[in-house]
C-alpha positions in Angstrom: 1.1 -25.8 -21.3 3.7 -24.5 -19.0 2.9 -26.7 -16.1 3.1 -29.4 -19.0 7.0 -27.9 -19.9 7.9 -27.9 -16.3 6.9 -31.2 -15.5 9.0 -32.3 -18.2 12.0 -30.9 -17.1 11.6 -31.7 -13.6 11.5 -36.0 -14.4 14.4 -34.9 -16.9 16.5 -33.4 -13.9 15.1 -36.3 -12.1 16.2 -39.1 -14.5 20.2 -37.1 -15.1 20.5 -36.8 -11.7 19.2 -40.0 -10.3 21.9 -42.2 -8.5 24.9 -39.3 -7.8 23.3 -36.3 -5.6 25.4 -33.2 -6.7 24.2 -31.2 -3.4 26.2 -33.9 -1.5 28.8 -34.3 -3.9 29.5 -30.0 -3.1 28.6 -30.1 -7.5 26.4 -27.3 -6.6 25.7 -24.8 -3.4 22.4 -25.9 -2.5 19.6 -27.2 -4.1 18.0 -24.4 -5.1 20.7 -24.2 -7.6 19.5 -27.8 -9.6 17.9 -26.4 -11.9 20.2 -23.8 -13.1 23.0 -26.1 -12.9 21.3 -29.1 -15.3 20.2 -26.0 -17.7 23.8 -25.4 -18.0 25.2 -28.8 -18.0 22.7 -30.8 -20.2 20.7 -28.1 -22.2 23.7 -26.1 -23.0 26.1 -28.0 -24.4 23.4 -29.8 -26.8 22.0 -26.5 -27.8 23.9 -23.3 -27.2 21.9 -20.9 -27.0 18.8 -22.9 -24.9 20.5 -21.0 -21.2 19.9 -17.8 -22.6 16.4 -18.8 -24.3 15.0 -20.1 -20.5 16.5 -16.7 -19.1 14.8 -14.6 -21.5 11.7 -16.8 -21.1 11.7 -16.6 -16.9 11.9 -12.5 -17.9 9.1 -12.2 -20.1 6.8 -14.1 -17.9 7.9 -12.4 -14.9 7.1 -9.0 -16.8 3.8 -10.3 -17.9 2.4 -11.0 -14.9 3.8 -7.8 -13.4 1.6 -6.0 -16.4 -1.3 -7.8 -15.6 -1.4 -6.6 -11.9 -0.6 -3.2 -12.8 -3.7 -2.9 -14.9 -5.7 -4.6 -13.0 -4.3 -2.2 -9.8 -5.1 0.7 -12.5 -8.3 -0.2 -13.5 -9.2 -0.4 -9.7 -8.0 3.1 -8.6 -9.9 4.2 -12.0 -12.9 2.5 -10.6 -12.8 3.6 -7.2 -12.2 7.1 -8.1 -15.1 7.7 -10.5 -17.6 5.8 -8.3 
């Protein structure tokens, strides 16, 4: 499903920013920053709140994942020590 919701938004970046490059244009840094910067342009001004919805988003699955290898690091340690 997330791959699905990423795939989206990269042909929607693709299709807003096909014909004008904004790397070359000096509209952003680099082009790392693309994705950032049409989250702000686009997204924002139709929803207001969809910038701080992505951040929060990118957070809770970066802490997710950061659970699941603490466990799993846990659960090994626990395992290695009792046997």
């Amino acid at each position: 499903m997330l791959k699905i919701l990423f795939i989206f938004c990269g042909i929607a970046a693709f299709v807003f920013y096909y014909g004008c490059d904004p790397v070359l244009s000096r509209a952003v840094p680099n082009s790392a920053h693309l994705a950032s910067n049409w989250i702000v342009q686009v997204l924002s001004n139709k929803i207001p709140s969809l910038a701080g919805i992505c951040l929060a988003s990118l957070i809770t699955f970066s802490m997710s994942q950061h659970s699941i290898g603490i466990v799993s690091l846990k659960s090994l340690i626990i395992y290695d020590v009792i046997k």
